[in-house]
Residue frames as a rotation matrix with the C-alpha (Angstrom) as fourth column:
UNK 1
-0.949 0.260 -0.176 -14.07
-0.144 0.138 0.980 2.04
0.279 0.956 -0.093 9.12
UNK 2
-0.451 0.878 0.158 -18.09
0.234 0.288 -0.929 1.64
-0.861 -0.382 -0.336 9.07
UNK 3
0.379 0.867 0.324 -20.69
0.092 0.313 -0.945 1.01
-0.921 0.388 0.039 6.64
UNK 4
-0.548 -0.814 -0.191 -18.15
-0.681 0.302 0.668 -0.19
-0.486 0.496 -0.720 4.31
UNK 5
0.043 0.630 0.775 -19.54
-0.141 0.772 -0.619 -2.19
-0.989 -0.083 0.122 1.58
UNK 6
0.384 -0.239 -0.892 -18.17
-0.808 -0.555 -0.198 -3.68
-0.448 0.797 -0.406 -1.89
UNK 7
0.720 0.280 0.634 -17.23
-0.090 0.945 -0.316 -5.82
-0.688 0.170 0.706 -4.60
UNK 8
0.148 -0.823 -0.548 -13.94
-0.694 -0.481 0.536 -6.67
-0.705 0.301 -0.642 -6.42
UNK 9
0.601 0.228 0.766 -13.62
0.060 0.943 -0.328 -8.86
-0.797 0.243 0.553 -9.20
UNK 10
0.358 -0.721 0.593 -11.50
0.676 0.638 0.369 -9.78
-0.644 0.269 0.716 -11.83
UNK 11
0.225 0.048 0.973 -9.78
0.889 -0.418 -0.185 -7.13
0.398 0.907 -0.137 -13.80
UNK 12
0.915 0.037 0.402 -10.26
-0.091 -0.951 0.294 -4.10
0.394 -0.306 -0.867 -11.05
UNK 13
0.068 -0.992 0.103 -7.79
0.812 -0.005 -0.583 -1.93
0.579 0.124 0.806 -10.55
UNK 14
0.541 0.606 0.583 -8.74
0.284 -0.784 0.552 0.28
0.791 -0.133 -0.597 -7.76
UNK 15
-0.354 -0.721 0.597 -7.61
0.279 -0.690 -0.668 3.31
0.893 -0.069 0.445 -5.96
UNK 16
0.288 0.376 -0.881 -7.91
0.957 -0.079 0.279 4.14
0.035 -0.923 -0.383 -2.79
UNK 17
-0.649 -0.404 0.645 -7.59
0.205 -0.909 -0.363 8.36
0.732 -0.104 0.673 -1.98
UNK 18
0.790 0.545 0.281 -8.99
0.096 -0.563 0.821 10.91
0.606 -0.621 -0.497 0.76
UNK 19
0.271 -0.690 0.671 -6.72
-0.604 -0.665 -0.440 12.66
0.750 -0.286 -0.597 3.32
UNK 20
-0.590 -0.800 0.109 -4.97
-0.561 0.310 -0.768 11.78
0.580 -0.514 -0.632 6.11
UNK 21
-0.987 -0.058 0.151 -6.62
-0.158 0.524 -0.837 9.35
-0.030 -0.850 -0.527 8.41
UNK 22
-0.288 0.725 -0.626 -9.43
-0.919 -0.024 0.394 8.88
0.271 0.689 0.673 5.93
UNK 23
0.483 0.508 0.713 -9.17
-0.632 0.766 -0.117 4.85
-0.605 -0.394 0.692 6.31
UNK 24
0.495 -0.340 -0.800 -6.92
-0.780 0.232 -0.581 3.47
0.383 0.911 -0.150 3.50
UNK 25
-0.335 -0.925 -0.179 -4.48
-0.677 0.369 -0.637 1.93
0.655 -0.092 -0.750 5.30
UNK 26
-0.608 -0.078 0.790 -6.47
-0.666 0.592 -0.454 0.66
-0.432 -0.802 -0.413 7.78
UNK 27
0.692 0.711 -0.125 -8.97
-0.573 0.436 -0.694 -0.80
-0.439 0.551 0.709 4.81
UNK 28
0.224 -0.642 -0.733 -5.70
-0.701 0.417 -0.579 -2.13
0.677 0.643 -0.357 2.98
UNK 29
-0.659 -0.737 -0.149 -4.84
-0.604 0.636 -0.480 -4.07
0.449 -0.226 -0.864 6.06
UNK 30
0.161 0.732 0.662 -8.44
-0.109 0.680 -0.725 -5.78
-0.981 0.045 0.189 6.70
UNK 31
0.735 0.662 -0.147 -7.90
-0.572 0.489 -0.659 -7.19
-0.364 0.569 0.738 2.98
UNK 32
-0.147 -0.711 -0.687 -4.21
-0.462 0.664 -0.588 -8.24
0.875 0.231 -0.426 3.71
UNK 33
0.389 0.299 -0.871 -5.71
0.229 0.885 0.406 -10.11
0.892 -0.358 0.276 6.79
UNK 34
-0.576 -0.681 0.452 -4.25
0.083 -0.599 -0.796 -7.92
0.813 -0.421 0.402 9.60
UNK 35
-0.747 0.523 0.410 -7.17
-0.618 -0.322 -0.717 -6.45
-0.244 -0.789 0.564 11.11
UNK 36
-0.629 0.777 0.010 -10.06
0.632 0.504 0.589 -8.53
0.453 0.377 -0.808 11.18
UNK 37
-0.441 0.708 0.552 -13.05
-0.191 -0.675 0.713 -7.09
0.877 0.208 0.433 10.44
UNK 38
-0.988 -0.155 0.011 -15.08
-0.015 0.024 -1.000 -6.39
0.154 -0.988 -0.026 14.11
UNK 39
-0.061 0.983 0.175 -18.32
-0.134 0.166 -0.977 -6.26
-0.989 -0.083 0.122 12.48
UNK 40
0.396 0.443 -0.804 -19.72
-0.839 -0.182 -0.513 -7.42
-0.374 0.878 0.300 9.55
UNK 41
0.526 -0.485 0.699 -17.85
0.127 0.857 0.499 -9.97
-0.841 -0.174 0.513 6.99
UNK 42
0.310 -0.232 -0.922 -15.30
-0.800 -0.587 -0.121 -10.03
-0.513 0.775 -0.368 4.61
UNK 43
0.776 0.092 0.624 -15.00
0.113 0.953 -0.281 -12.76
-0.621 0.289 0.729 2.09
UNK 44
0.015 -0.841 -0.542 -11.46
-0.904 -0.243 0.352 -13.07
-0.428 0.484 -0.763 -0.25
UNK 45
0.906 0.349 0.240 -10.69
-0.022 0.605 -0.796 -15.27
-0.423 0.716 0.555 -3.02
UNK 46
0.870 -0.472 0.143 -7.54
-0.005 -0.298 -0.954 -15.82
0.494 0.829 -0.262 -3.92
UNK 47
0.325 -0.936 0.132 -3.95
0.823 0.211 -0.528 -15.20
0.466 0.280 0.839 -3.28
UNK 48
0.995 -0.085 0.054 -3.41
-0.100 -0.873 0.478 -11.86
0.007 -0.481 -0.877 -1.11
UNK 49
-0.104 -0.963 -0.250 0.23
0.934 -0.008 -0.356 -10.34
0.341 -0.270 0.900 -1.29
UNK 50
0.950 0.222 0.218 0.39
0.162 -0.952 0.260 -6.86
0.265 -0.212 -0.941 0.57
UNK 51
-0.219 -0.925 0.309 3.26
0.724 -0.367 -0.584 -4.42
0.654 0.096 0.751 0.44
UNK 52
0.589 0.263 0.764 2.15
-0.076 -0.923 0.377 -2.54
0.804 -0.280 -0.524 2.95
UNK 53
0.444 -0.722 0.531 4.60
-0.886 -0.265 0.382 -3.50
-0.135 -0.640 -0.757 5.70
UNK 54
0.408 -0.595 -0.692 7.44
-0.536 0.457 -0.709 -5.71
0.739 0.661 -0.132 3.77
UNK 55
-0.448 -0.831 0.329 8.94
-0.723 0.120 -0.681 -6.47
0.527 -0.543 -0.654 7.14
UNK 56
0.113 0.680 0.725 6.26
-0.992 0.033 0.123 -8.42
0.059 -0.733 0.678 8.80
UNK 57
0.962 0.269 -0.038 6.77
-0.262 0.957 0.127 -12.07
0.070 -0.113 0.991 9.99
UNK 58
0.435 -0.859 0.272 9.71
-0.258 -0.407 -0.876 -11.16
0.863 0.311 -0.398 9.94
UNK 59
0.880 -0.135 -0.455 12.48
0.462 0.017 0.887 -12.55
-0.112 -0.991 0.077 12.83
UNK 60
0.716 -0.678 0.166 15.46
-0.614 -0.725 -0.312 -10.35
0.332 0.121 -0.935 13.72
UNK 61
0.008 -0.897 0.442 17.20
-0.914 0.172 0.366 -12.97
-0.405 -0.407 -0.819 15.02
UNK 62
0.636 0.127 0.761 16.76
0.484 0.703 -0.522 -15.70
-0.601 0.700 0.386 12.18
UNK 63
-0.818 -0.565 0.106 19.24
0.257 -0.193 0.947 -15.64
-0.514 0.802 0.303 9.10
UNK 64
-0.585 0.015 -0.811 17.86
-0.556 -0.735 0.387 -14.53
-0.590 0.678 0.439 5.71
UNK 65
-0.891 -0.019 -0.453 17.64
-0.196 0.917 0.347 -18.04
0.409 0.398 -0.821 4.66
UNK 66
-0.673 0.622 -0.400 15.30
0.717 0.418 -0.558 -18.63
-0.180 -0.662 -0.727 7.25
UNK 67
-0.297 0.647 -0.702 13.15
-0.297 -0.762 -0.576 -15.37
-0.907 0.037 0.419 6.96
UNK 68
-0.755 0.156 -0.637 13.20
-0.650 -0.048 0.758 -16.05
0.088 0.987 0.138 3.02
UNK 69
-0.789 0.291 -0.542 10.83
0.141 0.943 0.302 -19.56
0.599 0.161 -0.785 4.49
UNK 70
-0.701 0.509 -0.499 9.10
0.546 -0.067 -0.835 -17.94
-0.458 -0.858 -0.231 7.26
UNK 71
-0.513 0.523 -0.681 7.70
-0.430 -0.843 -0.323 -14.78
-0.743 0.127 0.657 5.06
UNK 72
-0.767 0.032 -0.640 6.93
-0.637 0.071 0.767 -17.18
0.070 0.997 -0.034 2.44
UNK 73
-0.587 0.528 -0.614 4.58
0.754 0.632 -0.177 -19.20
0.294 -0.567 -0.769 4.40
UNK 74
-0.554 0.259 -0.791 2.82
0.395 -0.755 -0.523 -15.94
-0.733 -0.602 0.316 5.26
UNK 75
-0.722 0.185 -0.666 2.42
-0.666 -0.446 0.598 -15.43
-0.186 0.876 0.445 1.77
UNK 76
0.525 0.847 -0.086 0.55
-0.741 0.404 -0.536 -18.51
-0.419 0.346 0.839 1.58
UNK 77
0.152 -0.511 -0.846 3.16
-0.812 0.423 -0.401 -21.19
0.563 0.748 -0.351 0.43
UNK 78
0.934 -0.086 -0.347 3.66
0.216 0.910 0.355 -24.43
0.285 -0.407 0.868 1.81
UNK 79
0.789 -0.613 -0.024 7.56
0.085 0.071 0.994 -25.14
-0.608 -0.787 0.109 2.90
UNK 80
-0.110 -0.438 0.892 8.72
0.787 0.510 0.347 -26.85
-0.607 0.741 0.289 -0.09
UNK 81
0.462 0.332 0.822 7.06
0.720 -0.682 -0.130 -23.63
0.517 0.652 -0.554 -2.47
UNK 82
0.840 -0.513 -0.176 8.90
-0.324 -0.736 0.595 -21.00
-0.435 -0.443 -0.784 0.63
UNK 83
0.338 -0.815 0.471 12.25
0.237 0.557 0.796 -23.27
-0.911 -0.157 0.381 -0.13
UNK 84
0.221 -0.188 0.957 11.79
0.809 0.583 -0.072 -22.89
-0.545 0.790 0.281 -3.63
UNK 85
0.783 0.343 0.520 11.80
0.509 -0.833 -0.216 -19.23
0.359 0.433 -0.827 -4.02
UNK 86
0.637 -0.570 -0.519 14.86
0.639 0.015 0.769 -19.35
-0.431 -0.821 0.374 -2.30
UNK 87
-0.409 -0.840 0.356 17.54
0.861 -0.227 0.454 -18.76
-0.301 0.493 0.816 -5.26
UNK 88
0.140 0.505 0.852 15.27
0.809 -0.554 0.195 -15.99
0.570 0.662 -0.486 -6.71
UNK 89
0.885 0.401 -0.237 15.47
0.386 -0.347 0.855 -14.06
0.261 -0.848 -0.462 -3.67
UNK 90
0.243 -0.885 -0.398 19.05
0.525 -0.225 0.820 -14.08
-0.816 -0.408 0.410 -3.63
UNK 91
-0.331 -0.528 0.783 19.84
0.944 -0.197 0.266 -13.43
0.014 0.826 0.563 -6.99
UNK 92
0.382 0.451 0.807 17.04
0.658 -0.745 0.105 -10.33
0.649 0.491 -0.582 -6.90
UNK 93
0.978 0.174 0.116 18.20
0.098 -0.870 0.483 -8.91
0.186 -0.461 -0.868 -3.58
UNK 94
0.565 -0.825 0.014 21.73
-0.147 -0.116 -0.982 -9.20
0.812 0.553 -0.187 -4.27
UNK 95
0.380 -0.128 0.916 22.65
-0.912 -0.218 0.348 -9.55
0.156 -0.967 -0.200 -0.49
UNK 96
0.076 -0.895 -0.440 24.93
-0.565 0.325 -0.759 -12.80
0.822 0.306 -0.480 -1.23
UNK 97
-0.402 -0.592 -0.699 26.81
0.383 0.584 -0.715 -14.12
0.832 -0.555 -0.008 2.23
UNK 98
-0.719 0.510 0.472 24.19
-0.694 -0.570 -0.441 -11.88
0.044 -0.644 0.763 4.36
UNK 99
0.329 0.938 -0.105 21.62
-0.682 0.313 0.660 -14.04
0.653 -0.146 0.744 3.91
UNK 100
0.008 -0.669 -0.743 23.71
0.233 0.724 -0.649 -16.52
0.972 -0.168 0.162 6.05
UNK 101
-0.949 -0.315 0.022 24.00
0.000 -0.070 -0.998 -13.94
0.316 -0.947 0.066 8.94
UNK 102
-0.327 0.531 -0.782 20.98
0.718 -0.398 -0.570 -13.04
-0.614 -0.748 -0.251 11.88
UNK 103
-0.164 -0.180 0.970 18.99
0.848 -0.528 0.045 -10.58
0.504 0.830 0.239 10.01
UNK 104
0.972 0.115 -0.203 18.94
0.201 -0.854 0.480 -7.86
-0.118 -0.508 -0.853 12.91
UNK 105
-0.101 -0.942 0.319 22.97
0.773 0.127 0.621 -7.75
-0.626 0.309 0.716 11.54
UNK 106
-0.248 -0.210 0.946 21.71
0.966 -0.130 0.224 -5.55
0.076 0.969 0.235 8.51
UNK 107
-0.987 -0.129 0.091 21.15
0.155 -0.897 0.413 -2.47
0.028 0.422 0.906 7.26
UNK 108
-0.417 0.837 -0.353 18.04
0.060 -0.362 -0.930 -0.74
-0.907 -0.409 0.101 6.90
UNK 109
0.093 0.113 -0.989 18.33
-0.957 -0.266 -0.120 -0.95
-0.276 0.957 0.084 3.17
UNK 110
-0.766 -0.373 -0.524 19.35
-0.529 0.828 0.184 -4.48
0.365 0.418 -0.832 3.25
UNK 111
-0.832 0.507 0.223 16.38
-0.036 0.352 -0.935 -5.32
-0.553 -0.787 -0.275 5.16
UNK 112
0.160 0.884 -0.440 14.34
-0.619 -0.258 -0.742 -3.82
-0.769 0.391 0.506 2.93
UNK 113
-0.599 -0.749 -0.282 16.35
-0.800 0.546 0.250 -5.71
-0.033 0.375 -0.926 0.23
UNK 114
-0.993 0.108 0.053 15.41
0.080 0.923 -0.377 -9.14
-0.090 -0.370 -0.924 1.69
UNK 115
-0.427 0.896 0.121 11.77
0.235 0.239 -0.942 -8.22
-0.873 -0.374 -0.312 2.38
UNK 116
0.081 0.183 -0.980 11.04
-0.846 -0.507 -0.165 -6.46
-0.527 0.842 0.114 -0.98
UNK 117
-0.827 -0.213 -0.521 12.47
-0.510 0.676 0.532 -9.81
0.238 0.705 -0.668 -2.76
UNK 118
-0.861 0.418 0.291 10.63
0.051 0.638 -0.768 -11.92
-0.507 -0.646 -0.570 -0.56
UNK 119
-0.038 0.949 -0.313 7.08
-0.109 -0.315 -0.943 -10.14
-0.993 -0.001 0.116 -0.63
UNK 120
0.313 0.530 -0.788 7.18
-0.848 -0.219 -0.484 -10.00
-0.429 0.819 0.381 -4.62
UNK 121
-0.820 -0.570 0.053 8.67
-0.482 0.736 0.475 -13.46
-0.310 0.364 -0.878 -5.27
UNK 122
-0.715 0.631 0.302 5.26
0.328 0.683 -0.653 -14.71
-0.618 -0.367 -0.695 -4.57
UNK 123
-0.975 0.111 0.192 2.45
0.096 -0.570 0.816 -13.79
0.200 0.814 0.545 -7.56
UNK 124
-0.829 0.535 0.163 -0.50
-0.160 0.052 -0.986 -12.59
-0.536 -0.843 0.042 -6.14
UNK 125
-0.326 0.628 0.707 -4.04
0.738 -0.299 0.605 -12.77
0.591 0.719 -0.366 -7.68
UNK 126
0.643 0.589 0.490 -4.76
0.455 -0.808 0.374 -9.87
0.616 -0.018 -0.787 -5.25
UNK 127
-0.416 -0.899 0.137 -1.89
0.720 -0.418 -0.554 -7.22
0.556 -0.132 0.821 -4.70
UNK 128
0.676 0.733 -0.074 -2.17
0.670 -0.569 0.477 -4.67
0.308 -0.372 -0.876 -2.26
UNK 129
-0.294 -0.933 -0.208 -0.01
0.917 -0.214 -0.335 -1.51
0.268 -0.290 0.919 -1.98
UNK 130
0.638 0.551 -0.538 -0.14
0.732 -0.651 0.200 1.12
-0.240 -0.522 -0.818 0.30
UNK 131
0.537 -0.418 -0.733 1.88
-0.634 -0.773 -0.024 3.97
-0.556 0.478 -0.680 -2.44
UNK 132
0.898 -0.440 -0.014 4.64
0.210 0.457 -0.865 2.85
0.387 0.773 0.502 -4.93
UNK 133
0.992 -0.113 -0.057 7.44
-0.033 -0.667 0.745 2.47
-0.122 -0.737 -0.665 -3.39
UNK 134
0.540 -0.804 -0.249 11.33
-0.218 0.152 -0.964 2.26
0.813 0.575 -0.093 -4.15
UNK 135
0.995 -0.053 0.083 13.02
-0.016 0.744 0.668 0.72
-0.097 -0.666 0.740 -2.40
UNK 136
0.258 -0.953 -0.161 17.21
0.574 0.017 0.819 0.96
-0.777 -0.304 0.551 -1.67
UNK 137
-0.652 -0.462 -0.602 19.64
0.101 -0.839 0.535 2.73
-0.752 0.288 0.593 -4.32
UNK 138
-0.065 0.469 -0.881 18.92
-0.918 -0.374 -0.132 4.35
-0.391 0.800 0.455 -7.55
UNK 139
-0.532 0.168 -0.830 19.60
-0.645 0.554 0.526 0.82
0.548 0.815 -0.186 -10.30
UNK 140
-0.990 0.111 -0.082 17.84
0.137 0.859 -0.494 -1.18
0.016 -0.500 -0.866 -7.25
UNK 141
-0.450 0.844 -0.291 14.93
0.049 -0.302 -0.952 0.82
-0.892 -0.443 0.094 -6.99
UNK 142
-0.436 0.129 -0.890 14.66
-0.879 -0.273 0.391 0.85
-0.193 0.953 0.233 -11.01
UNK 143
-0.927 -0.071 -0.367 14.43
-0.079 0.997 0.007 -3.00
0.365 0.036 -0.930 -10.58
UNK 144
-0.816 0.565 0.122 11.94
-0.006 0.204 -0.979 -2.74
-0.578 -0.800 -0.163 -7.90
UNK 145
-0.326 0.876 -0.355 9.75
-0.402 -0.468 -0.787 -0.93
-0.856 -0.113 0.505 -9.79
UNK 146
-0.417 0.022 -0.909 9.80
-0.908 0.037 0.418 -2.74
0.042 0.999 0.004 -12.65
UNK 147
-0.973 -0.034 -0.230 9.17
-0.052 0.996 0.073 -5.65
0.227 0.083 -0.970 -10.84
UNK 148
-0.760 0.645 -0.082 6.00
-0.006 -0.132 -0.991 -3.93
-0.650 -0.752 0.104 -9.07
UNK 149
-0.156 0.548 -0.822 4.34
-0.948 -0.316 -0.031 -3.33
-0.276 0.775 0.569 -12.59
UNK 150
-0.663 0.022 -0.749 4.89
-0.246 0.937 0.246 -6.69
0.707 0.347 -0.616 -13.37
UNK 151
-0.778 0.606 -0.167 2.87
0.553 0.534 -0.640 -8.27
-0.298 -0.590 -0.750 -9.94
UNK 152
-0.765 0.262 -0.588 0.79
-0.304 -0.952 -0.028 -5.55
-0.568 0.158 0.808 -11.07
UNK 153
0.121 0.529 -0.840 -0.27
-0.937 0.339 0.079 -6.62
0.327 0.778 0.537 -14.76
UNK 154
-0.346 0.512 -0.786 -0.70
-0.540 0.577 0.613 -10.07
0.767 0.637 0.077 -13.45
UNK 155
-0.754 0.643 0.133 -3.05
-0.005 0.197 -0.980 -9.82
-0.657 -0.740 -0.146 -10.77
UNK 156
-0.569 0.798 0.199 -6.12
0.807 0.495 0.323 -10.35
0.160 0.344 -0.925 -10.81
UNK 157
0.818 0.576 0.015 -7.30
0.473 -0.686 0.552 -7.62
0.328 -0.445 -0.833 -8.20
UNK 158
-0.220 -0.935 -0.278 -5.20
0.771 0.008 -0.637 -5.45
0.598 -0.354 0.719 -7.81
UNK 159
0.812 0.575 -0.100 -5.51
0.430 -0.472 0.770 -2.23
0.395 -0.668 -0.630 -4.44
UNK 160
-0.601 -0.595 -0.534 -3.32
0.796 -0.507 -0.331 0.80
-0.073 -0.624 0.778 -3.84
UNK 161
0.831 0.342 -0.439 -4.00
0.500 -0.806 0.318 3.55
-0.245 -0.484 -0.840 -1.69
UNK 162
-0.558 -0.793 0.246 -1.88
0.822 -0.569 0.029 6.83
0.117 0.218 0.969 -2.85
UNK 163
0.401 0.577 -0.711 -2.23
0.456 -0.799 -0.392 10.39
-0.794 -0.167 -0.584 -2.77
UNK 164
-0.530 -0.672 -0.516 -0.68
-0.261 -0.450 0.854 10.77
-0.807 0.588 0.063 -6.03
UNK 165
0.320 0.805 -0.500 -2.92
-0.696 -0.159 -0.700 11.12
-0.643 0.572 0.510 -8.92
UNK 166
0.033 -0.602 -0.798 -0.46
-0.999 -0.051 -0.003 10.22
-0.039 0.797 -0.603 -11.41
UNK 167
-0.878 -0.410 0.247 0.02
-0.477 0.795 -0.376 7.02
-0.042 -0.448 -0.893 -9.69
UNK 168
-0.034 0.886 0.461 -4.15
0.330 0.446 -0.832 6.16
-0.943 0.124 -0.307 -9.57
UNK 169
0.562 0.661 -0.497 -4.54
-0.605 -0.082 -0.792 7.43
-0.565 0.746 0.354 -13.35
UNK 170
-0.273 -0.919 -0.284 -1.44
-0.960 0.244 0.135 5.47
-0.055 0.310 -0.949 -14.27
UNK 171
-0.898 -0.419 -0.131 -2.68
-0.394 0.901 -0.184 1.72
0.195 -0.114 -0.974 -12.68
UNK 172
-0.729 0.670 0.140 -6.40
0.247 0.448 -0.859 1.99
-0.638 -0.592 -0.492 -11.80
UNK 173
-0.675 0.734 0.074 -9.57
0.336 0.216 0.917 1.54
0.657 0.644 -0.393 -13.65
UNK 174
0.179 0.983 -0.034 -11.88
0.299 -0.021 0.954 2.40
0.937 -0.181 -0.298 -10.57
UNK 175
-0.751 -0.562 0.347 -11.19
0.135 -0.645 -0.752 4.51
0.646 -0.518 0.560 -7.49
UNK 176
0.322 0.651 -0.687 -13.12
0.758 0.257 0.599 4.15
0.567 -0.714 -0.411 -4.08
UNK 177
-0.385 -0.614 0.689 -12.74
0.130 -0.775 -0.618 7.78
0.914 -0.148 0.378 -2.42
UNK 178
0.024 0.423 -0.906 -12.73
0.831 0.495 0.254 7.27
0.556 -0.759 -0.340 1.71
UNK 179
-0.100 -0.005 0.995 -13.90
-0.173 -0.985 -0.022 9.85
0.980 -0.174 0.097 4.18
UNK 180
-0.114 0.410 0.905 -14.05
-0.993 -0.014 -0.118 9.50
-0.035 -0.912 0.409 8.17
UNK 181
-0.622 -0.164 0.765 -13.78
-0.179 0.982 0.066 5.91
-0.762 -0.096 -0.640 7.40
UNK 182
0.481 0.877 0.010 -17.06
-0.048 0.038 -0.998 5.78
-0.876 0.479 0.060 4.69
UNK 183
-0.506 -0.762 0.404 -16.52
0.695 -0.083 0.714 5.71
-0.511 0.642 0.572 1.35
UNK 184
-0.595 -0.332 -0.732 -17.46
0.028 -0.919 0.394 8.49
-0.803 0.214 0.557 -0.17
UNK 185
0.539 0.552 -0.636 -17.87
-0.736 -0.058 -0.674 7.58
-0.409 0.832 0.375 -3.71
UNK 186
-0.251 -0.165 0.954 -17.03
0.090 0.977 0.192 4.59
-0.964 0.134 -0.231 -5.98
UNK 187
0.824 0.492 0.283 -15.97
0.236 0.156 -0.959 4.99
-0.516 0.857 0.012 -9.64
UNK 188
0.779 -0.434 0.453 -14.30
0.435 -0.148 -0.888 5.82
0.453 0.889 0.073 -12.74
UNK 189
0.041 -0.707 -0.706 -11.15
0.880 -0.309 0.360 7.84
-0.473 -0.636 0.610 -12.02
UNK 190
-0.885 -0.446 0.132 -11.56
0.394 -0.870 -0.297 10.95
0.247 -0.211 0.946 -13.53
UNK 191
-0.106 0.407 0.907 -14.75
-0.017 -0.913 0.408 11.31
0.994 0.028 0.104 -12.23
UNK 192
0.769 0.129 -0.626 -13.63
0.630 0.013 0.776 10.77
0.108 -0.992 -0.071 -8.50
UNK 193
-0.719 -0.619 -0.315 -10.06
0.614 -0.779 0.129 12.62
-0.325 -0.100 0.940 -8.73
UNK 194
-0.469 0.076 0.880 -12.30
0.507 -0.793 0.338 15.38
0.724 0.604 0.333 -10.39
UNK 195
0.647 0.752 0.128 -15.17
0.074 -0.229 0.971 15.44
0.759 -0.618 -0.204 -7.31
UNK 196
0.579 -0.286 -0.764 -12.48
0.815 0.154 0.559 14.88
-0.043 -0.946 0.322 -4.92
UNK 197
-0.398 -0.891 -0.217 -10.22
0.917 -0.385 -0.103 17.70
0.009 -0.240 0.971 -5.89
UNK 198
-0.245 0.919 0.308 -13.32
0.391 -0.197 0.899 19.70
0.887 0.341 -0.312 -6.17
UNK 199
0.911 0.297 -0.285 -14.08
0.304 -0.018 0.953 19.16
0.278 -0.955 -0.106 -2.41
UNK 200
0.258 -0.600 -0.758 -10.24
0.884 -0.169 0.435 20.05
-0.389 -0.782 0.487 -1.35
UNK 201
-0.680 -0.612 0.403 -10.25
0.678 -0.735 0.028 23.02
0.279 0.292 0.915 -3.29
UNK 202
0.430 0.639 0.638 -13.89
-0.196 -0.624 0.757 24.53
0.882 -0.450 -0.143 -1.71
UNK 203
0.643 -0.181 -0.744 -12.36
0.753 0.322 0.573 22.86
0.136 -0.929 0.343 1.69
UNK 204
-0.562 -0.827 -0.001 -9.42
0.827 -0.562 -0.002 25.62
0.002 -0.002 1.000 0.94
UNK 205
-0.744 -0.167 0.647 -10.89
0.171 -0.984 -0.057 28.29
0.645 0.068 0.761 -0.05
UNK 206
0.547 0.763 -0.346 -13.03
0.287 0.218 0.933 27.79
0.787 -0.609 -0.100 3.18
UNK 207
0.389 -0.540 -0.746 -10.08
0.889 0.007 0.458 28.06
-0.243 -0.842 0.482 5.58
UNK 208
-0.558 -0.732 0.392 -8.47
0.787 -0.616 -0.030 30.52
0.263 0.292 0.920 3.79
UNK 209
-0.017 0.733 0.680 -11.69
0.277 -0.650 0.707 32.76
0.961 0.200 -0.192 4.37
UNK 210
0.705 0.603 -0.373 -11.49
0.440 0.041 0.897 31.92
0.556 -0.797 -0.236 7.67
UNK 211
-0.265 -0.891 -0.369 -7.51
0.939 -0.325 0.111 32.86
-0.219 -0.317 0.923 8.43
UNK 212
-0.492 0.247 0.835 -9.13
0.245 -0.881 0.405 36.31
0.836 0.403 0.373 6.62
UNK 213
0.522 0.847 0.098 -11.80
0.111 -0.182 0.977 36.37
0.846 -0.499 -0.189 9.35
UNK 214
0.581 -0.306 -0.754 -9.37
0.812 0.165 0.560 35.76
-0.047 -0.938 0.345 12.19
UNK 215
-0.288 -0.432 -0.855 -6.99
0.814 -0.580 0.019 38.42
-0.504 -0.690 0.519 11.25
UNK 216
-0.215 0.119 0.969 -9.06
0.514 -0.830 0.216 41.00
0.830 0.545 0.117 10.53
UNK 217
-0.875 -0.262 -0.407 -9.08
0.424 -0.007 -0.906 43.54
0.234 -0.965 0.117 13.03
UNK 218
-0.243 0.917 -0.317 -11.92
0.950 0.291 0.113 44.34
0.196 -0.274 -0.942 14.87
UNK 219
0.849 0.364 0.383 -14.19
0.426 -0.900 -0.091 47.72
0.312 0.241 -0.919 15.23
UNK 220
0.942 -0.122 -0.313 -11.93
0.235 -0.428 0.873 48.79
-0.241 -0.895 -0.374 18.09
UNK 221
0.210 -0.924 0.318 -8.54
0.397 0.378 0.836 47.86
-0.893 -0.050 0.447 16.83
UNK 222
-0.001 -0.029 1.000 -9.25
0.950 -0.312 -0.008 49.63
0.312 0.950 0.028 13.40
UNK 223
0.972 0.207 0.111 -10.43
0.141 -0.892 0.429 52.78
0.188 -0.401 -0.897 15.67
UNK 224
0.784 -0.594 -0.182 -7.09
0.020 -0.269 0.963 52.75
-0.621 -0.758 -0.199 17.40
């Protein structure tokens, strides 16, 4: 990232796009406290909950129980507020007499399970997700998402990076399009999705000119 520079406040709903290795993810995780910033400063207000890696703080060789207190403290809860979010957790991630065992015992779906409850028990005033994601079977993942809309409509600030349109014209109000780390531009959403798909359709029909240029054959090779 570099010469980053912005202001969220109460209400925004903003999108994060640009292509692979643009900067999203690594901008989502300087504002869920991951990376600290190496120059400059970043100032937060609030509550931070980030879905960008559900598993973190996570111990594989703690029970559920325990993880359900450890990630919740991460979140920002005292003990007594982790403790309390206990029963919710079970009931949401359905996972019963597991939460009892070691959680390096589970599934990969039950893992998620556990962390997914966890991470959204807690109501942020500033959500961060890196896509929309679903999360175990079909009626679980129906839950999920229902539950994501909810943390959703009551944040304050809320920040996901997607490459799905649908998904930024669906949940955001204001769309911050990153390039080479930079941002780009900063606004409305249809007039960044409009400038940005703009730029990847001249970016196409650039290469494509060129794949034209490479195999065309040359004087000789036409002679022969």
């Amino acid at each position: 990232l570099k010469n980053i520079s912005f202001e969220a406040h109460d209400g925004d709903r903003i999108g994060l796009i640009g292509n692979n290795g643009a900067g999203k993810t690594t901008l989502l995780r300087v504002l869920s406290r991951v990376y600290p910033p190496t120059s400059g400063v970043i100032e937060i207000q609030g509550r931070v909950s980030s879905l960008i890696d559900l598993a973190m703080g996570m111990d594989m060789e703690a029970t559920g129980y325990e993880n359900i207190v450890m990630r919740g403290v991460m979140l920002g809860l005292n003990h007594k507020q982790a403790r309390s979010i206990t029963e919710e957790v079970e009931a949401f991630s359905e996972l019963g007499q597991y939460l009892s065992l070691p959680i390096r015992t589970y599934s990969s779906g039950m893992l998620l399970r556990l962390a997914f409850a966890v991470s959204t028990a807690v109501q942020p005033e500033i959500a961060i997700f890196d896509e929309i994601i679903g999360v175990g079977d079909a009626g679980f993942a129906a839950r999920a998402k229902k539950r994501i809309h909810q943390l959703i409509q009551n944040s304050n600030i809320m920040f996901l990076a997607s490459h799905d349109n649908g998904s930024i014209k669906s949940f955001c109000n204001r769309v911050l399009w990153l390039r080479g780390g930079e941002i780009v531009m900063d606004g409305p959403p249809p007039e960044v999705l409009g400038a940005y798909d703009d730029a990847i359709a001249v970016a196409d029909e650039i290469a494509e000119d060129e794949a034209a240029d490479n195999r065309a054959p040359t004087g000789e090779q036409a002679l022969s």
